[in-house]
C-alpha positions in Angstrom: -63.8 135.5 81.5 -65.9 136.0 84.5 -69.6 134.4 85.2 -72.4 136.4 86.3 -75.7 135.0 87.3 -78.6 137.1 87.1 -81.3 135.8 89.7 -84.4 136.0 91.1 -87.7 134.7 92.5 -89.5 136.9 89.8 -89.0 137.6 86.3 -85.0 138.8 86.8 -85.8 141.4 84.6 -84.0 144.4 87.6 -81.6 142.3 88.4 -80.6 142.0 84.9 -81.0 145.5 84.4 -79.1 147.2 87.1 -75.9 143.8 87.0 -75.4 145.0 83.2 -75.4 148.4 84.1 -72.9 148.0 87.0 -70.7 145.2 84.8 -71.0 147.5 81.4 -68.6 149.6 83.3 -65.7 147.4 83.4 -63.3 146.0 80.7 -63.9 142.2 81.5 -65.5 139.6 79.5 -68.6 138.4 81.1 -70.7 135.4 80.4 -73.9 136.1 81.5 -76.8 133.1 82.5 -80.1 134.7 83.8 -82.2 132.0 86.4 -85.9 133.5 86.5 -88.4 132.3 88.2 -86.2 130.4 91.1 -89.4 130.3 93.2 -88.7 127.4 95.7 -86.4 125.1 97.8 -86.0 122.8 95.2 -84.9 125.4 92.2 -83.1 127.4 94.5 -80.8 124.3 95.1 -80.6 123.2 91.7 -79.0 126.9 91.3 -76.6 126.6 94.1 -75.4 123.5 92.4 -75.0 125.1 88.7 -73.0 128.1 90.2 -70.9 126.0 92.3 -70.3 123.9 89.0 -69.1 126.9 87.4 -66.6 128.0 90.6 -65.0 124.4 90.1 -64.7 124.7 86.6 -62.9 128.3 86.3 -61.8 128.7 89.5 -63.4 132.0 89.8 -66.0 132.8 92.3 -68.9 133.7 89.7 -70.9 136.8 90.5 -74.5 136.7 91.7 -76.9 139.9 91.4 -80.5 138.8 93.1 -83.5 140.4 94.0 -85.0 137.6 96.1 -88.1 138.4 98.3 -88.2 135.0 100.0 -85.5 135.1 102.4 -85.0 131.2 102.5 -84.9 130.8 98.8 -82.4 133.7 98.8 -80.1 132.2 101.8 -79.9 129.0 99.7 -78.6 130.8 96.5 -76.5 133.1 98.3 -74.9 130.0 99.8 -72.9 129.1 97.1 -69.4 129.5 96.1 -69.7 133.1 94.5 -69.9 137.0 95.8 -73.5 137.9 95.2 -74.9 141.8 95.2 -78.6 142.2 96.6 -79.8 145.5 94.9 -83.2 145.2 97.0 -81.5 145.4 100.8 -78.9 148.0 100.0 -81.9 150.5 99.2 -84.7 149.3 101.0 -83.7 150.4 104.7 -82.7 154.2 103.2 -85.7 154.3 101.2 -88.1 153.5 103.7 -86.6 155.5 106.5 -87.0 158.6 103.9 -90.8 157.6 103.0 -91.4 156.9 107.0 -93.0 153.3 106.2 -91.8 149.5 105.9 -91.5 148.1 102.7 -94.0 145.0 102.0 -92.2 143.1 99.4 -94.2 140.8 97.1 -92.9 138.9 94.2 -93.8 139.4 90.9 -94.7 143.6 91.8 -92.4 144.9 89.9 -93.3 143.1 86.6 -96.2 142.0 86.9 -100.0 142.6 86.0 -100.8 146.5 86.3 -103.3 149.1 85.2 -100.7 150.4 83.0 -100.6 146.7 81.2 -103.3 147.2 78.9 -101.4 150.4 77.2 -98.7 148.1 76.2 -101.0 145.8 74.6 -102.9 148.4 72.4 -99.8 150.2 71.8 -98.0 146.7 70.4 -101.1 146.2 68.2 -101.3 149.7 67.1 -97.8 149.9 66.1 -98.1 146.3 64.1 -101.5 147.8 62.3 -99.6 150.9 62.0 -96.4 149.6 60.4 -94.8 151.1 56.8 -97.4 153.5 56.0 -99.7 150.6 55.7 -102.5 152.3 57.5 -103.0 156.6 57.4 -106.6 156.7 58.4 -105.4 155.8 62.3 -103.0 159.0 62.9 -105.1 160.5 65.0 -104.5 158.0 68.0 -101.3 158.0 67.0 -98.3 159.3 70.2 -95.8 159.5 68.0 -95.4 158.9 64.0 -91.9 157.7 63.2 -90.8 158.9 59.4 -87.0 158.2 57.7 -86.3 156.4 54.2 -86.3 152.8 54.4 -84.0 150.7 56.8 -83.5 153.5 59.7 -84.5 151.8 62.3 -88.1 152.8 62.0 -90.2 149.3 62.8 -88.0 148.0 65.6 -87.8 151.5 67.6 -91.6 152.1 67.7 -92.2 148.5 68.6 -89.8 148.7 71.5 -91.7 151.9 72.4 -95.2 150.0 72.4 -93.7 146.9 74.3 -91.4 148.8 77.0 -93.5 151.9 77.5 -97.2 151.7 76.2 -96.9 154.7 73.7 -98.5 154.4 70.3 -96.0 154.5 67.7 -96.9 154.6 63.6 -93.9 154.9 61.1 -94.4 156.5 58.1 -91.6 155.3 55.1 -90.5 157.8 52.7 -90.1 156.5 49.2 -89.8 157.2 46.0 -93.3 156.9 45.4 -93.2 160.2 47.7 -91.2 161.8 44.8 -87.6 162.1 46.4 -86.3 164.6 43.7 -88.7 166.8 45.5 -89.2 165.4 48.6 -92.2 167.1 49.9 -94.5 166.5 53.4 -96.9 164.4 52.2 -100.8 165.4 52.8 -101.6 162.2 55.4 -99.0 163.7 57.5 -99.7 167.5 57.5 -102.3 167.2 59.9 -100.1 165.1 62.4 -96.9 167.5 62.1 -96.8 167.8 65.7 -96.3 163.9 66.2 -93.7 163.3 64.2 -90.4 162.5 64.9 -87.9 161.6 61.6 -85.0 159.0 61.8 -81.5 159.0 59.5 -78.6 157.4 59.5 -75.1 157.7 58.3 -75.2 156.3 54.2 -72.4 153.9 54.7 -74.4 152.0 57.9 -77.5 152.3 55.2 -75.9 151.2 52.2 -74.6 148.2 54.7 -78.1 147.2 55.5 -80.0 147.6 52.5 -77.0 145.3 50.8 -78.2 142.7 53.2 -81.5 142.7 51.7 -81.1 143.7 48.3 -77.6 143.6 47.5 -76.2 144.9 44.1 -79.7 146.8 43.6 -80.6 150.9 42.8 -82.1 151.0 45.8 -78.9 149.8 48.0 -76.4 151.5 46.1 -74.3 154.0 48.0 -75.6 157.0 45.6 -79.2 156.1 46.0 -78.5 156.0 50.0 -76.9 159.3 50.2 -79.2 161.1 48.1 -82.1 159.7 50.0 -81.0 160.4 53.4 -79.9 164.5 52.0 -83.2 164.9 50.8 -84.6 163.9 54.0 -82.4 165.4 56.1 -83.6 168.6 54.2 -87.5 168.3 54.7 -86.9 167.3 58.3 -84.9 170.8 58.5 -87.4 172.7 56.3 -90.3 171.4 57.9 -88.9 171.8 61.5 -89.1 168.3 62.3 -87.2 166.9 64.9 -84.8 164.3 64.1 -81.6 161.8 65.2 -78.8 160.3 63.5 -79.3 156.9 65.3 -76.2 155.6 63.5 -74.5 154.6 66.8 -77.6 153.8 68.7 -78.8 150.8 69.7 -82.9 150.7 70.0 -82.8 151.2 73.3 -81.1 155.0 72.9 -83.0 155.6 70.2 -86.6 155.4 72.2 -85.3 156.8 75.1 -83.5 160.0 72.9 -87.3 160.1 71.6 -88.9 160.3 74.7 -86.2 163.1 76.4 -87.2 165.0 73.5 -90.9 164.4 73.1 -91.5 164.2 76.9 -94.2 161.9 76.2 -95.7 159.8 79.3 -94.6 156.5 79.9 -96.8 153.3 80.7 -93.8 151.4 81.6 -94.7 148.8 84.1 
């Protein structure tokens, strides 16, 4: 078991990203503590002190990954008792000999306040008014209209498209009041065939999930969840609609499987 910190005058968000996607690589067993927001003398010392508190308790020198833009504050934290990565210097001086200008640091740029801001926030509140089929007459401003039976991921993947990357999402859930015996494209979606984007999953992960919710029911049963996801399976082949078994996906793969095969345009910071 190894500690790493995840730093950062800002919201810690990169340095989270890219110390996860360097640790992810190795077969250790990391406990992870993120410090956002370490913004001044005072904070920065108070993390000094929890890190070296950590050294003395293990014995291992716990790993720092930073993206400090105040110098001081980041001399302070760097000060302590552990082997710290600064993703921000190792590029900057490369990057900025390439684009032939300095870099001008200022916290909070990366995550804060942009143009591209106010897409996320109609795309979160299109995607809540758009949820389970509860609203067809808004297709038209829809990016992208999510379909699969129910439990396949379809809520949580178009709300993580609407909060990381400002695209509208709907998600249209195939029932049985859609007639599964002869599982048809229903008329509110003809019209928007070119937006949508169908989910499945393996029957066993179904028939897992649905047992949560309704376990010992018709509509968690292993027969119902296999002949749902067949049918589906068909129309999405009949109908030419593109689709992914997100089985072993997390949400995160799922989107971004979407978007490699959509190509639609990201509002992502």
């Amino acid at each position: 078991m190894r500690s790493a910190f995840f730093i950062s005058d800002g919201t810690a968000l990169t340095a989270e990203a890219f110390g996860n996607a360097l640790l992810s690589m190795f077969p250790v067993k990391i406990k992870p503590v993120t410090l956002a927001f370490v913004d001044s003398e005072q904070k920065a010392q108070q993390a000094c002190q929890r890190i070296n508190q950590v050294y003395q308790e293990t014995g291992h020198k716990p790993l720092i990954f930073h993206t400090f833009v105040n110098t001081e504050i980041k001399g302070i934290v760097t000060s302590a008792n552990a082997v710290s990565y600064d993703f921000l210097d190792h590029f900057i001086a490369p990057v900025a000999a390439e684009l032939d200008c300095a870099a001008q640091p200022k916290t909070h740029r990366t995550h804060g306040i942009h143009n591209d801001y106010d897409f996320r926030i109609d795309a979160i509140n299109y995607a809540l008014a758009n949820d389970d089929g509860s609203n067809l007459s808004n297709y038209e401003e829809a990016d992208l209209i999510l379909v699969g039976v129910s439990r396949t991921g379809k809520t949580p993947t178009s709300l993580y498209l609407a909060l990381q990357y400002g695209i509208k999402a709907a998600n249209y859930p195939f029932t049985e009041d859609d007639n599964m015996e002869q599982l048809k494209l229903p008329e509110s979606l003809k019209s928007y065939r070119h937006k949508l984007f169908g989910l499945t999953l393996d029957a066993d992960r179904l028939h897992h999930i649905r047992s949560k919710r309704r376990e010992g029911s018709r509509y968690a049963s292993m027969a119902q969840c296999r002949f749902e996801l067949q049918q589906v399976e068909n129309l999405y082949r009949r109908e030419a609609i593109p689709f992914i078994d997100s089985t072993r996906f997390s949400v995160e793969e799922i989107a971004a499987k979407i978007l490699a095969e959509t190509n639609l345009e990201r509002h992502r910071f």
